[in-house]
Structure formats: structure tokens, C-alpha cells
C-alpha positions as CSV (number, residue, x, y, z in Angstrom):
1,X,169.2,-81.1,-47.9
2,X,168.2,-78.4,-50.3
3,X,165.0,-80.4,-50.8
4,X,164.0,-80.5,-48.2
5,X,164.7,-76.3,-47.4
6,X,162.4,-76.3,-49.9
7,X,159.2,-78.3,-49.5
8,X,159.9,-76.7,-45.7
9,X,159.0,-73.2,-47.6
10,X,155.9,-75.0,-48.8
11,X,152.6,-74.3,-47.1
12,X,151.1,-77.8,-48.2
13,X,154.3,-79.7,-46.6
14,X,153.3,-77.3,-43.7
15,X,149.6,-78.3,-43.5
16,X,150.6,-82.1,-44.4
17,X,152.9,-82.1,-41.5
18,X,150.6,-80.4,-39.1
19,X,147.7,-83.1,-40.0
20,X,149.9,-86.0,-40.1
21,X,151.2,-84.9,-36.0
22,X,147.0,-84.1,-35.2
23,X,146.6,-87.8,-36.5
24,X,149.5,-89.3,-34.9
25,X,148.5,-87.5,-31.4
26,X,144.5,-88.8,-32.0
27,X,146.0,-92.8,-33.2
28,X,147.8,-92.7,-29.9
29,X,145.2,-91.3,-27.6
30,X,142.7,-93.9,-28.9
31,X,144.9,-96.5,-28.6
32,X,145.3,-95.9,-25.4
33,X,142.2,-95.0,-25.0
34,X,141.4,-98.8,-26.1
35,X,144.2,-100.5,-23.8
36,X,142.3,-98.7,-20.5
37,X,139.1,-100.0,-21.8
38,X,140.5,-103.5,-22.2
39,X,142.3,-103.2,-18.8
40,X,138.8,-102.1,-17.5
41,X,136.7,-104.9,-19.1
42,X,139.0,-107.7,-17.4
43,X,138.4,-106.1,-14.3
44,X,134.6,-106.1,-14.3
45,X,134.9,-109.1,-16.1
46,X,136.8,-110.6,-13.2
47,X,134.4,-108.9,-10.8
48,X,131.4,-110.4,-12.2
49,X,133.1,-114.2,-11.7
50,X,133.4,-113.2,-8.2
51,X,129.9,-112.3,-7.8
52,X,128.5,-114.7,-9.7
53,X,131.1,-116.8,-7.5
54,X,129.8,-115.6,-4.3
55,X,126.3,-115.7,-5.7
56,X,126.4,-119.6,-6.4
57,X,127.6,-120.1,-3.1
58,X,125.2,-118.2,-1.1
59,X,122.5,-120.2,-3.1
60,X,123.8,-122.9,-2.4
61,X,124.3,-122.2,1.6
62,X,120.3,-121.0,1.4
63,X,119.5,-124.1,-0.4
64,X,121.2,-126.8,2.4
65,X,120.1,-124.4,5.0
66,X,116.4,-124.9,3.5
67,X,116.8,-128.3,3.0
68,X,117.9,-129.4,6.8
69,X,115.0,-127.0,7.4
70,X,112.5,-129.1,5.6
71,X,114.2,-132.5,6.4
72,X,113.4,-131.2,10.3
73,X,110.2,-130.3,9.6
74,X,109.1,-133.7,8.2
75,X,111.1,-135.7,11.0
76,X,108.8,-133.2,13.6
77,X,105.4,-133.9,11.7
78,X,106.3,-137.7,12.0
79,X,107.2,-137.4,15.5
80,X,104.1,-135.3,16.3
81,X,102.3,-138.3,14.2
82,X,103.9,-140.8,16.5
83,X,103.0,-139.2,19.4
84,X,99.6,-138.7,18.5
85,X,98.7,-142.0,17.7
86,X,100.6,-143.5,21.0
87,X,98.3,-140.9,23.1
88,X,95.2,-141.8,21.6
89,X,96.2,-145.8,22.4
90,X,97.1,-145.2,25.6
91,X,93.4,-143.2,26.0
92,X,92.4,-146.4,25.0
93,X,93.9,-148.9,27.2
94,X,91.5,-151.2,29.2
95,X,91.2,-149.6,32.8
96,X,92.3,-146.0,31.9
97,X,88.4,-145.0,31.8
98,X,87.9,-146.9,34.8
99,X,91.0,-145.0,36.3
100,X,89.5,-141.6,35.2
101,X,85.8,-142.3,37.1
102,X,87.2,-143.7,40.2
103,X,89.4,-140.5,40.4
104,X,86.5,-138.3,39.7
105,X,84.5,-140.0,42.2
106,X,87.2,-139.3,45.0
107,X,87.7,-135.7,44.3
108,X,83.8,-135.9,44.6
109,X,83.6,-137.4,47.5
110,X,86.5,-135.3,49.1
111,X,84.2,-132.5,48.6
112,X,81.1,-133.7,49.8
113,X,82.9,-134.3,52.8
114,X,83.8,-130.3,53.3
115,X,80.7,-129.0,52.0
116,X,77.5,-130.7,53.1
117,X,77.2,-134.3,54.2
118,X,74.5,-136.1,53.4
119,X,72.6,-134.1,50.7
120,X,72.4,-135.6,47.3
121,X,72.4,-132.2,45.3
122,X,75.7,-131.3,47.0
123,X,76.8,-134.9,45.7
124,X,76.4,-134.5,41.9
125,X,77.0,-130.9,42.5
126,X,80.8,-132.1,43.4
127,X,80.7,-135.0,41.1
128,X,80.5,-132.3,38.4
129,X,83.1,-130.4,39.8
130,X,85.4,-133.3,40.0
131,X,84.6,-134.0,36.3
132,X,86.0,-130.8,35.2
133,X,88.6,-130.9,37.4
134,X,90.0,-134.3,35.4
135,X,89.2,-132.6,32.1
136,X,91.8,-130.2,33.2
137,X,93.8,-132.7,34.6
138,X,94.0,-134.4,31.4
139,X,94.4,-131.5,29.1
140,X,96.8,-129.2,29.9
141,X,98.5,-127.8,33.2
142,X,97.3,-129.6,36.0
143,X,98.7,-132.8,34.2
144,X,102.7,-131.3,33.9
145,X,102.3,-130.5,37.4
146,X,101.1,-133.7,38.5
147,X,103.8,-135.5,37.0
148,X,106.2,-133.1,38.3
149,X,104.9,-133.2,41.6
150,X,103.4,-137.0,42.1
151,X,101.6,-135.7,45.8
152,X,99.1,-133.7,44.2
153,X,96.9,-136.7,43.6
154,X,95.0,-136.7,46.9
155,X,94.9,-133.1,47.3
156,X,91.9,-131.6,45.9
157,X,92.2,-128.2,48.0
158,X,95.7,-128.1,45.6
159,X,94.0,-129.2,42.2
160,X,91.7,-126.3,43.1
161,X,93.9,-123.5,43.5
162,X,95.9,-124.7,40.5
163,X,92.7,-124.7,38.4
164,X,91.5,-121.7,39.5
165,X,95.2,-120.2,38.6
166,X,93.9,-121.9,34.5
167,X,91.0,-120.8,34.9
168,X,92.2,-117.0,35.3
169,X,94.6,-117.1,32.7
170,X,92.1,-118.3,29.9
């Protein structure tokens, strides 16, 4: 015990003391210092595999969705294709032009009728006007309402109200 009285009395024992207690409190803080960053580092580390997580997923969602988006898109194109060429055969079918000048020349001959019998400028005159009118017919409007209402046919004074209802709207 008397030794240690004495190197107590000494100012390096002091000093040594006092540096070794400075070191000690420094070892410890960085050591702890170094466990929070470790605990920290799993955490973002675990983090990131959640985003990346999430992140492949939604790629994955985009990608299916795109894909059934594309897959539509082609079956559509087809389709339209399809259609297309079944229209343009059934433009073609024997009696379909035949179909289209008889029904000109009634809708003609209707309106000669109300106009002026008898005159043969009044004739082509309405011969004209019931060629536009089937162009209509054939292209657009008049056609959806003639298949959704079959009467309108024979009524010219109705194919011309409905035209004149395109006609403003263009």
C-alpha cells in the first residue's frame, strides 16, 4: 500500500492516470459510436431491399400492364384488318352496285315528283341530289340510323332532314 501512496504523490502517475481515463472514455464512445453505425447500416440496408423489392415489382406490374396493352392493341389492328377487308368484299358483291343506283334513282324520282314534273333539268338536278344522299348513306350517320330504324328507306323528306343535321355539323 505504501507504493502505491507513493506513485499517488507522483505527478506522472497523475497525468498517466488522467490520459489512460481520456482514452478509456474516447475507446468507449467510438465503440459505440461504431455499434450505432452498424445498427444504422442494417437498417438502410434493409430499407434498400425493400425498395428495390417494391421497385422490381412495380416494374414488373408496368411491364404485364404494358404487355396486355400491346397484346390488345395487335388483336384490335387485326380485327380492324378483318373488318376492313370483309367491308370492302361486301362493296363488292354482285348486285350491291346495282342496289346502290336503283336506290338513287328512287330518291330521284321521289323528288321530281315534289319539285317539277316533267322537266328534265329538275330530273338530273334530283338524280344528283339522290347521289349524295347515298354517299352519306353509305359513309357515316345516315347508315347507323338506317339500320337502327329500317323505315327510313322510303322516306326521303327524313334522309333529308338527317343530312342536313351532317351537313351542319361538318
Amino acid at each position: 500500500m505504501d507504493l502505491l501512496t507513493e506513485a499517488l504523490k507522483n505527478s506522472f502517475v497523475w497525468g498517466l492516470l488522467l490520459g489512460l481515463l481520456i482514452t478509456f472514455f474516447i475507446w468507449k464512445s467510438g465503440f459505440s459510436a461504431r455499434r450505432n453505425l452498424a445498427r444504422e447500416l442494417k437498417r438502410v440496408e434493409g430499407e434498400q431491399k425493400n425498395l428495390q423489392n417494391h421497385l422490381s415489382t412495380q416494374l414488373k406490374v408496368t411491364a404485364s400492364g404494358t404487355d396486355s396493352l400491346l397484346n390488345e392493341l395487335e388483336s384490335l389492328r387485326k380485327q380492324n384488318e378483318i373488318l376492313r377487308i370483309n367491308f370492302a368484299a361486301l362493296q363488292q358483291k354482285p348486285g350491291r352496285a346495282e342496289q346502290r343506283l336503283l336506290q338513287v334513282q328512287d330518291i330521284a324520282i321521289r323528288q321530281m315528283r315534289e319539285q317539277a314534273p316533267g322537266f328534265a333539268a329538275a330530273w338530273e338536278q334530283a338524280l344528283r341530289k339522290g347521289e349524295e344522299d347515298v354517299s352519306a348513306t353509305e359513309s357515316g350517320l345516315i347508315k347507323l340510323v338506317r339500320r337502327v330504324i329500317p323505315g327510313l328507306n322510303k322516306t326521303s323528306s327524313t334522309l333529308a332532314v338527317i343530312e342536313n343535321k351532317t351537313d351542319h355539323s361538318h
